[in-house]
Backbone bond lengths (Angstrom), bond angles and torsions (degrees), N, CA, C in turn:
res aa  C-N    CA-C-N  psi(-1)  N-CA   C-N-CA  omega(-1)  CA-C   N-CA-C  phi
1 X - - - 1.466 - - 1.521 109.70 -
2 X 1.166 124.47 122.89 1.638 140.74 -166.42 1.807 96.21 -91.24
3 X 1.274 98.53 115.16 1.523 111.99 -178.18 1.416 115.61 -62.33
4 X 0.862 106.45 155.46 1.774 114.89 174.69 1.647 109.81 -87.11
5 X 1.153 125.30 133.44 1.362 141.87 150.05 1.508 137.76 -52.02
6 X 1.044 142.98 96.68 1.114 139.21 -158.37 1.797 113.77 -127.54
7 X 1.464 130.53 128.65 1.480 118.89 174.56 1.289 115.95 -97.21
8 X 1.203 158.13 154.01 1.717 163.43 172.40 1.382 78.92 -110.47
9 X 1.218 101.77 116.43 2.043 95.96 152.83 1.504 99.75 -129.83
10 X 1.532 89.03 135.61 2.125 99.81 -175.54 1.831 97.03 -153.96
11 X 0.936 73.03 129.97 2.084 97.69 171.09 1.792 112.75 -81.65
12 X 1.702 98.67 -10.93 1.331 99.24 -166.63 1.458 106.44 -115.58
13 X 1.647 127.32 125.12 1.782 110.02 -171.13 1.175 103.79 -73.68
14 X 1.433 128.91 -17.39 1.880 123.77 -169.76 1.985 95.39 -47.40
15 X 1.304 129.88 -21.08 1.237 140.82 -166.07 1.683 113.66 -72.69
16 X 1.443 100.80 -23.77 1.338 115.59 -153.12 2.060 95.93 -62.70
17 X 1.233 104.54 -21.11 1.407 92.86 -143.43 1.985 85.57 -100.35
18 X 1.920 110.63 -2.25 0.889 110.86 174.42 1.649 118.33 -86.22
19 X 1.423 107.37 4.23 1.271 117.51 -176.62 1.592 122.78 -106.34
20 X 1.443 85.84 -23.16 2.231 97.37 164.25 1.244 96.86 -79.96
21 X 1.742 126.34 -16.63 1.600 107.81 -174.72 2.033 110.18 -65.36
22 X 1.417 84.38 -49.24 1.549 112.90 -152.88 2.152 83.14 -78.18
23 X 0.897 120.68 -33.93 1.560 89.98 157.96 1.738 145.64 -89.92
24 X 1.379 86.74 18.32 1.259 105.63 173.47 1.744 103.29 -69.18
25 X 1.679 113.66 -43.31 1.199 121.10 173.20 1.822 128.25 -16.48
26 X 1.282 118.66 148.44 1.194 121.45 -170.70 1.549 108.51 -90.16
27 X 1.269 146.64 143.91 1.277 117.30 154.15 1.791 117.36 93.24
28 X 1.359 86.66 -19.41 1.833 100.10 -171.23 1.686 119.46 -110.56
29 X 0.885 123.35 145.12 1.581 101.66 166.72 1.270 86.62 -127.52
30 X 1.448 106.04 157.26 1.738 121.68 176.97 1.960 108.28 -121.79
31 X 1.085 108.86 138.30 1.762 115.72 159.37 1.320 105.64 -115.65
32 X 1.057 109.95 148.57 1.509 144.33 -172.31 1.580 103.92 -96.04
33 X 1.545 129.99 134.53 1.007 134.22 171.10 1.404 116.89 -146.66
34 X 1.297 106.36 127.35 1.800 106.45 -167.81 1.359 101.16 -139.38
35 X 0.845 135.76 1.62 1.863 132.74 177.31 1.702 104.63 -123.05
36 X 1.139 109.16 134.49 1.564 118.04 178.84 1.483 114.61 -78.42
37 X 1.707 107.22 -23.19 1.318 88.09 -169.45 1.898 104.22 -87.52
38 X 1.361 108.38 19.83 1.717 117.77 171.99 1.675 112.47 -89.70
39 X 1.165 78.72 -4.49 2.266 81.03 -159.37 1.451 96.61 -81.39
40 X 1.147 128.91 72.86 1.571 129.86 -159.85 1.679 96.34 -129.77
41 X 1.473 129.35 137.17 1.498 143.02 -179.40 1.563 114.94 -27.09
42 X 1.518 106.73 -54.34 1.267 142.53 -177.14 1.919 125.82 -65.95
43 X 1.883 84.45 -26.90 1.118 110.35 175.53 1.795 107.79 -61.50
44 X 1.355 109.47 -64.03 1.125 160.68 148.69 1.907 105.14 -13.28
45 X 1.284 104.13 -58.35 1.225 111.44 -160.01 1.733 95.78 -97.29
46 X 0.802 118.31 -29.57 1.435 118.92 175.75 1.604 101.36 -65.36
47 X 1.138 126.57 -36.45 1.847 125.23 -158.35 1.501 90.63 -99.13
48 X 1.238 123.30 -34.68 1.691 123.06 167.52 1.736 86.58 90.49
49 X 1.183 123.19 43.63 1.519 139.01 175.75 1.630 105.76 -54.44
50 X 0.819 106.73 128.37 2.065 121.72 -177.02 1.450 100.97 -79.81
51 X 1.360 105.32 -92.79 1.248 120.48 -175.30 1.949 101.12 -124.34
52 X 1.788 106.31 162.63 1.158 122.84 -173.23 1.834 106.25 -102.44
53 X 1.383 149.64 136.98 0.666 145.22 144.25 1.853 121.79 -106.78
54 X 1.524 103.88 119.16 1.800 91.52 176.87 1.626 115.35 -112.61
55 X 1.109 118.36 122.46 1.859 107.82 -172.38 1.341 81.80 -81.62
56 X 1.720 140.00 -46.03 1.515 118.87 -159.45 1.560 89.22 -135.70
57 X 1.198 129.96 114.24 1.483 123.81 151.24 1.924 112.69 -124.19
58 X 1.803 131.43 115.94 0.523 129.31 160.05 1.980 135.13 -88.02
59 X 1.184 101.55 47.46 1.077 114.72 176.31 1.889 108.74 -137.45
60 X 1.462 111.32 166.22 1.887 110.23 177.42 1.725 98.21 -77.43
61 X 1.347 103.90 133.01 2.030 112.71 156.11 1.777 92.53 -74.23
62 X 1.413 91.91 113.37 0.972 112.45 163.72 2.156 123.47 -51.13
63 X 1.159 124.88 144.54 1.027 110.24 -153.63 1.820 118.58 -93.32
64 X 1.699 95.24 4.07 1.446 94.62 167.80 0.982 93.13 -86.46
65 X 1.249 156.12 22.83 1.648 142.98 -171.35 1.028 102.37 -109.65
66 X 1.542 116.47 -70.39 1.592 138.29 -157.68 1.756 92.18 -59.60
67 X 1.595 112.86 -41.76 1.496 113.03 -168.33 1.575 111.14 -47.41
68 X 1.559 95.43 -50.01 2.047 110.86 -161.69 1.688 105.69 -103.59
69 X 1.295 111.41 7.64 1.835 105.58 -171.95 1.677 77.35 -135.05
70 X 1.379 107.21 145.61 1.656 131.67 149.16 1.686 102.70 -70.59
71 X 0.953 115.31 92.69 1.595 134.36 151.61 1.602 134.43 -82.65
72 X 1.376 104.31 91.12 1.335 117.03 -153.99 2.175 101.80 -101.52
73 X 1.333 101.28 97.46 1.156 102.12 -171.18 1.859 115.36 -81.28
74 X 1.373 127.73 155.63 1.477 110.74 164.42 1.641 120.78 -116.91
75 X 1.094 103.80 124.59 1.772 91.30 -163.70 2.030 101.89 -121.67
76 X 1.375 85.56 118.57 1.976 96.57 -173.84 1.644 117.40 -61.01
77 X 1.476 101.49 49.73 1.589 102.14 175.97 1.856 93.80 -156.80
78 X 1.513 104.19 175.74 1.841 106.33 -160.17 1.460 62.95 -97.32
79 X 1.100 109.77 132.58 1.761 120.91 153.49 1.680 110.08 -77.86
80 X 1.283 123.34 161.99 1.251 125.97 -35.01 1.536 141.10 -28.95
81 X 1.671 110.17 -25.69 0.972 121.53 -162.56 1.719 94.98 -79.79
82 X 1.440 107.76 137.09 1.660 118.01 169.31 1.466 133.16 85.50
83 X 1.384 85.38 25.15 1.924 106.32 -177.85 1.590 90.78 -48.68
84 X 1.274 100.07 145.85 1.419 102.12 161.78 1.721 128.81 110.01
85 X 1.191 122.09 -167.80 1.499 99.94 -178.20 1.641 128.56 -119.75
86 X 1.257 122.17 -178.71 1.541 112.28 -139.16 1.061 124.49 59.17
87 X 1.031 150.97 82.84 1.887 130.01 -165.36 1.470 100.10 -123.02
88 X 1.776 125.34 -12.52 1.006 111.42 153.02 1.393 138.06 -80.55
89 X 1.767 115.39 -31.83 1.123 137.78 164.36 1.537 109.87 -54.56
90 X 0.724 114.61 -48.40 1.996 117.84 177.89 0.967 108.01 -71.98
91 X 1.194 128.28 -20.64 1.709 114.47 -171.13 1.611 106.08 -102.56
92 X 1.379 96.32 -34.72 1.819 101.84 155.82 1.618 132.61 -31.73
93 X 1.879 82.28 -53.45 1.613 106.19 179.46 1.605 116.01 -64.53
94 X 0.908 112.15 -44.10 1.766 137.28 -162.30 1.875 89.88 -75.23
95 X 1.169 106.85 -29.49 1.919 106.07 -168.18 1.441 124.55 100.74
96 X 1.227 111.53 11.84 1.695 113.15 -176.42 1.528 101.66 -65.99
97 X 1.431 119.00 153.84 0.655 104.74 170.07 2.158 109.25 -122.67
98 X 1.264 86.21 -20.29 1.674 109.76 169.36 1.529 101.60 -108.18
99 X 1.607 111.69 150.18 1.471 115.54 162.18 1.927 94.54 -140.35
100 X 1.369 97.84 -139.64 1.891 123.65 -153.82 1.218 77.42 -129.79
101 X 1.378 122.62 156.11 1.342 135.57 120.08 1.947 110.88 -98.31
102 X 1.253 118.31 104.63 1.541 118.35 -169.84 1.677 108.88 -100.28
103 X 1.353 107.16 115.74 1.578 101.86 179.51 1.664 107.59 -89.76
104 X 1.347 97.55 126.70 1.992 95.21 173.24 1.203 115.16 -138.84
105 X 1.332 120.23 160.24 1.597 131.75 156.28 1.227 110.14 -39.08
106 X 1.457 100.38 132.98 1.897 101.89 162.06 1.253 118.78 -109.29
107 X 1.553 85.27 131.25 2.068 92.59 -170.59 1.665 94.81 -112.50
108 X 1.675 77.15 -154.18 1.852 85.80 -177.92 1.595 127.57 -77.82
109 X 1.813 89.63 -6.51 1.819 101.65 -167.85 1.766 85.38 -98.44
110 X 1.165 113.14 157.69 1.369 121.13 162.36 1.377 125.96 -79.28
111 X 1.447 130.93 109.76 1.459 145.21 -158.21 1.424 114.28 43.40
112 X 1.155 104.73 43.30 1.747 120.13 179.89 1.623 108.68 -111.65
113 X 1.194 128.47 13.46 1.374 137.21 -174.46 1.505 95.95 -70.81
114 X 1.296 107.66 -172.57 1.677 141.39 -175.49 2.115 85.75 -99.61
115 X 1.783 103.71 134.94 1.250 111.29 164.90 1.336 102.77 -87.32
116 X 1.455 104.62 151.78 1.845 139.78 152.03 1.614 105.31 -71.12
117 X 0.921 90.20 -77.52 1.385 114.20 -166.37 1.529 121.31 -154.26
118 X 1.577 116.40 155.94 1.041 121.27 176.50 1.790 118.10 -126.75
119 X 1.234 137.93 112.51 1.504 123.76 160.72 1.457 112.92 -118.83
120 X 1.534 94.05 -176.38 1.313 109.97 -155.46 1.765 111.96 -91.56
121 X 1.307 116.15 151.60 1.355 125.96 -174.57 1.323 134.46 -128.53
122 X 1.527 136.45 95.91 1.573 118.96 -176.45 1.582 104.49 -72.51
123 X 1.566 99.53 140.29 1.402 115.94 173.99 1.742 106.67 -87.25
124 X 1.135 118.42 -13.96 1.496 121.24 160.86 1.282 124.45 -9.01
125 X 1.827 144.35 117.76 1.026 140.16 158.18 1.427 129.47 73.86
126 X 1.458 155.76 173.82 1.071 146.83 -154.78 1.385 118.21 -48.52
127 X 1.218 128.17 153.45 1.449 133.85 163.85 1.318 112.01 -55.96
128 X 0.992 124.66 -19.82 1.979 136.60 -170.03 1.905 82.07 -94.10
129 X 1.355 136.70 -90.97 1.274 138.70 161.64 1.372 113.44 0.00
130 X 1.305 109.62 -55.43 1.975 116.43 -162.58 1.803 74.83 -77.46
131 X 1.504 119.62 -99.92 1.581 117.71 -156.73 1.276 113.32 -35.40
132 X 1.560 153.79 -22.20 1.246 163.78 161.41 2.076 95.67 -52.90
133 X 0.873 90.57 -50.36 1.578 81.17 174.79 1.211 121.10 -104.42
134 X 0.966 134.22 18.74 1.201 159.56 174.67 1.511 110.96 -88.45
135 X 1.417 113.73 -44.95 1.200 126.75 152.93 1.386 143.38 -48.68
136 X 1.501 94.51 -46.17 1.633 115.42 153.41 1.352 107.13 -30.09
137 X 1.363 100.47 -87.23 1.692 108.67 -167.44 1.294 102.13 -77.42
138 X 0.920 156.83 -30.55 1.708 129.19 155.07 0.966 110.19 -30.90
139 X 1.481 142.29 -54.74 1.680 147.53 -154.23 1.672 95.84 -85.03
140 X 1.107 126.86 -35.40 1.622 111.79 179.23 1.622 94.26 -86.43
141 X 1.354 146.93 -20.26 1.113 129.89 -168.51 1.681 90.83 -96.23
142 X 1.048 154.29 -49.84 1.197 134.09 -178.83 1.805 116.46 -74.72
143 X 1.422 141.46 -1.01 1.063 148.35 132.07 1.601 117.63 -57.34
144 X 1.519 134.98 -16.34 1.592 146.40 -163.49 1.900 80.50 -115.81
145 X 1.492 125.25 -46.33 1.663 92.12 -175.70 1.503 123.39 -90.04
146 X 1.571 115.72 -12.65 0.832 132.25 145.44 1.889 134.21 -25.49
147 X 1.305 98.98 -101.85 1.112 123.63 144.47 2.031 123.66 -22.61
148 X 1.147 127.55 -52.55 1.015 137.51 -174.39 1.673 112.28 -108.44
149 X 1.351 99.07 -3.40 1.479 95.35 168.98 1.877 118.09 60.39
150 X 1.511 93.84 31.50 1.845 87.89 -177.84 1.228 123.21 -45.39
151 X 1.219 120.92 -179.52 1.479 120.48 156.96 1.983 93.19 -154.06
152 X 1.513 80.98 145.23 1.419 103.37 -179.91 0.997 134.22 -102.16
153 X 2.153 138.69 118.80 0.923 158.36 -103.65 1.555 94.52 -157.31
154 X 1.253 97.84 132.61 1.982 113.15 -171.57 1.171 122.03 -63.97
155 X 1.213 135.06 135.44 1.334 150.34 -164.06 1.570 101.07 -68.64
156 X 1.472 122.44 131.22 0.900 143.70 -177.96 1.688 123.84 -113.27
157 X 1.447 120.16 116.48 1.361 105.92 -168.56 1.987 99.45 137.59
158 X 1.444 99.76 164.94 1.627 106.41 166.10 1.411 98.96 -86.70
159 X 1.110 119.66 138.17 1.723 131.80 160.36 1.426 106.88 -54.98
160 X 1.142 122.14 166.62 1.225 146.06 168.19 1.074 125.39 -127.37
161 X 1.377 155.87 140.82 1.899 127.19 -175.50 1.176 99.81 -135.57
162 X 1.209 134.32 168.09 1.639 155.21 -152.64 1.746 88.34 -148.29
163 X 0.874 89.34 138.93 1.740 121.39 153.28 1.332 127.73 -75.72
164 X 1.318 128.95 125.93 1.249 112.27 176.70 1.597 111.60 -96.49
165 X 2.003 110.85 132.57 1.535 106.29 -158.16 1.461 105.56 -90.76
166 X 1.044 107.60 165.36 1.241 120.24 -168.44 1.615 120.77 -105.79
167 X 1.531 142.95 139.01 1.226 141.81 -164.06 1.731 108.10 -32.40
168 X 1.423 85.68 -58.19 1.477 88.72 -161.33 1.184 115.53 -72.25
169 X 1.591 150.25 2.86 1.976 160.98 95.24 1.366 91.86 -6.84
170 X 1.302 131.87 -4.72 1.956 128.70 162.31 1.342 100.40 -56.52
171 X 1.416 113.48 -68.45 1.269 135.38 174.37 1.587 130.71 -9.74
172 X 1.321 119.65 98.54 1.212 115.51 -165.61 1.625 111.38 -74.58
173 X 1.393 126.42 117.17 1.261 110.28 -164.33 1.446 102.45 -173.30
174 X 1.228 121.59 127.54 1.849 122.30 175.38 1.454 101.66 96.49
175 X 1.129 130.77 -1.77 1.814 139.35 -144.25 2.055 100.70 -96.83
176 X 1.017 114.96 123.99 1.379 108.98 -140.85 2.042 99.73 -120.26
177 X 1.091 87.78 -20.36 1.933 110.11 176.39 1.048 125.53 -115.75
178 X 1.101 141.66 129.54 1.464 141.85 137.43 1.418 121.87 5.01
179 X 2.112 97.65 -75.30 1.492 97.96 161.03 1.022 144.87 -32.28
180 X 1.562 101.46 -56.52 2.097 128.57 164.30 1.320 114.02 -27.02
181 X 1.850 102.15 -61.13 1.425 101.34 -177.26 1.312 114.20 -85.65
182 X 1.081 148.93 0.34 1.458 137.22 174.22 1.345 95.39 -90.80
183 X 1.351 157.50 -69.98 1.204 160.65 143.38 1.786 111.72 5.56
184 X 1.397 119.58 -40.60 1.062 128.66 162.93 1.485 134.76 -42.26
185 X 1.793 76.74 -75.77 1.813 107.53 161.99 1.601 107.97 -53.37
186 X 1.480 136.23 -49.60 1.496 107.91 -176.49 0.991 130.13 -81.86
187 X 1.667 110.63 -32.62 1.271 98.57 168.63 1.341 151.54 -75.88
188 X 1.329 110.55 12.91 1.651 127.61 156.32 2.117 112.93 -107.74
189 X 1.348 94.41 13.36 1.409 80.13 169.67 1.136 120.42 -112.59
190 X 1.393 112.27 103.73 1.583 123.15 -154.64 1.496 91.21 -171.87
191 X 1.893 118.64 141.30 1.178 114.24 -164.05 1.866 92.00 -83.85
192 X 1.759 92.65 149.92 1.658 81.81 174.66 1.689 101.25 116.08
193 X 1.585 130.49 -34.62 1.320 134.78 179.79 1.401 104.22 -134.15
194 X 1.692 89.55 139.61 1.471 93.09 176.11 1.248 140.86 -64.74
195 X 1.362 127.41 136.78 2.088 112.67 -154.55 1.331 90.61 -88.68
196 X 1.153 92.42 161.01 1.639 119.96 159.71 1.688 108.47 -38.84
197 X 1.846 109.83 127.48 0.996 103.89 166.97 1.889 112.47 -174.71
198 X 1.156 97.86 155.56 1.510 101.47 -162.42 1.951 102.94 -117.78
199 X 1.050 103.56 133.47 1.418 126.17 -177.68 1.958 114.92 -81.53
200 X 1.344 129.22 121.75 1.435 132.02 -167.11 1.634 100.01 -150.04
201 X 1.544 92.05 102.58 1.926 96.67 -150.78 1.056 126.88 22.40
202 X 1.598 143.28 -103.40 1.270 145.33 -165.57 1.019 107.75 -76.04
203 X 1.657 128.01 -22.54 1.630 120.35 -146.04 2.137 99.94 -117.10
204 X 1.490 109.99 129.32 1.604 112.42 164.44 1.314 100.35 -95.16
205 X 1.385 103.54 117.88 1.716 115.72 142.41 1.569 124.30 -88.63
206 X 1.294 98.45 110.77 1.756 120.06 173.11 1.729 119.54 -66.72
207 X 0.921 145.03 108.75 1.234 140.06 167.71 1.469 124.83 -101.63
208 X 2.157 103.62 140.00 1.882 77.20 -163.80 1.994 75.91 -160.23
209 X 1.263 130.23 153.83 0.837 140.81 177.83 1.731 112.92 77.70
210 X 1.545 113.47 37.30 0.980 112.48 172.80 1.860 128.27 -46.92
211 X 1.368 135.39 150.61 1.152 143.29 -178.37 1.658 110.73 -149.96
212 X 1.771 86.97 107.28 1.892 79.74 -179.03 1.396 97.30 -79.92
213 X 1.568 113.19 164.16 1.086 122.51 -170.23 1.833 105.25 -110.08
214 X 1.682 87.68 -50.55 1.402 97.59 172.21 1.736 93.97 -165.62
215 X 1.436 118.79 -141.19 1.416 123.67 -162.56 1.491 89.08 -108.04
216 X 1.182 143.22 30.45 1.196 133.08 169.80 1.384 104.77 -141.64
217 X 1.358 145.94 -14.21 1.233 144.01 -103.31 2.113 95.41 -174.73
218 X 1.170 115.74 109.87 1.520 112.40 160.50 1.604 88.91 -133.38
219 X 1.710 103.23 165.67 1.045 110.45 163.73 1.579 113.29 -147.67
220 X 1.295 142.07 155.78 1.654 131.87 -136.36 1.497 97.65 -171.26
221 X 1.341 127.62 172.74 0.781 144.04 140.36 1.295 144.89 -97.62
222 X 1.285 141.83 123.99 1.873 130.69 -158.41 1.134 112.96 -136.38
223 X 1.342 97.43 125.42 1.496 105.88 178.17 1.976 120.45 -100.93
224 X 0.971 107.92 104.04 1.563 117.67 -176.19 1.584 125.26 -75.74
225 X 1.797 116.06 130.08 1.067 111.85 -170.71 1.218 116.93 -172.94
226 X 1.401 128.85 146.06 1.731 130.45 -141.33 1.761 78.06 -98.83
227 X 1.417 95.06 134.05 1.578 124.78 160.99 2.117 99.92 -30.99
């Protein structure tokens, strides 16, 4: 029996350890893809690639791809609600404390595809913590469409959209709670986004391993360093 082909494409390494999972698989072989300027037709056609799965890609699937490959994206919000980017950072902001992980087709609209599937997610504790489990259920949801042969059915609902934030929203500033700021601090501490950090003339202080203590009380780690 001639195995099936499969790609992981992720911009993010927290993924890496989701890709020794998924070749543990029977029957399957998996390639690994982490550089954009590889994601090429040929690329593709040489590995005899089936379908595409990405838990994190911050760049566009180009549209000869998405057209001729099943590109099965995962995006950490219930779609419709949260097209768009940051979707952990915003939902942080907003107060969720649960979200979706929603797997869909990638079309020409951004997170406007047909869903796979949808499960559930604690927003609990560091950004490194949240994507580490995040992984979890990515790896049983792409083994369930796999395996079960889904097919995916159109998103239902008004959209909602997210912004994608920008370095300098690192910036600790306007932050009015305790809560606020510990919530701040984790959810950019994750390798890959810029941490939380506050400017004192020449010198950035980085903050990263936040621990609320209580409503008066955080405690962190900071790393100090001249502009």
């Amino acid at each position: 029996m001639e195995k099936v082909n499969y790609l992981l494409l992720s911009s993010n390494p927290i993924y890496k350890n989701l890709f020794d999972k998924l070749k543990l698989m029977k029957h399957v072989n998996w390639f690994l893809l982490e550089d954009k300027l590889l994601l090429k037709i040929d690329y593709l056609e040489k590995n005899k690639i089936e379908s595409i799965f990405i838990p994190h890609w911050s760049f566009l699937i180009p549209k000869e791809i998405y057209k001729k490959y099943k590109c099965i994206l995962f995006h950490m919000t219930d779609l419709p609600f949260g097209r768009g980017g940051s979707p952990l950072q915003n939902l942080i902001k907003l107060g969720f404390k649960q979200t979706k992980v929603s797997a869909l087709r990638v079309t020409n609209k951004i997170d406007a595809g047909p869903i796979y599937l949808k499960r559930e997610l604690d927003l609990s504790g560091s950004a490194k913590e949240i994507f580490s489990r995040t992984s979890l259920v990515i790896y049983k949801m792409i083994v369930e469409i796999i395996e079960k042969n889904i097919k995916p059915t159109p998103q239902k609902g008004n959209p909602f959209y997210f912004k994608r934030r920008t370095p300098s929203q690192s910036r600790i500033e306007g932050i009015k709670s305790i809560g606020e700021l510990y919530n701040h601090i984790r959810m950019l501490d994750c390798e890959g986004y810029p941490k939380a950090f506050i400017e004192i003339d020449d010198l950035i202080l980085e903050f990263e391993n936040a621990n609320l203590k209580d409503e008066k009380n955080i405690t962190a780690n900071v790393r100090i360093f001249k502009k």
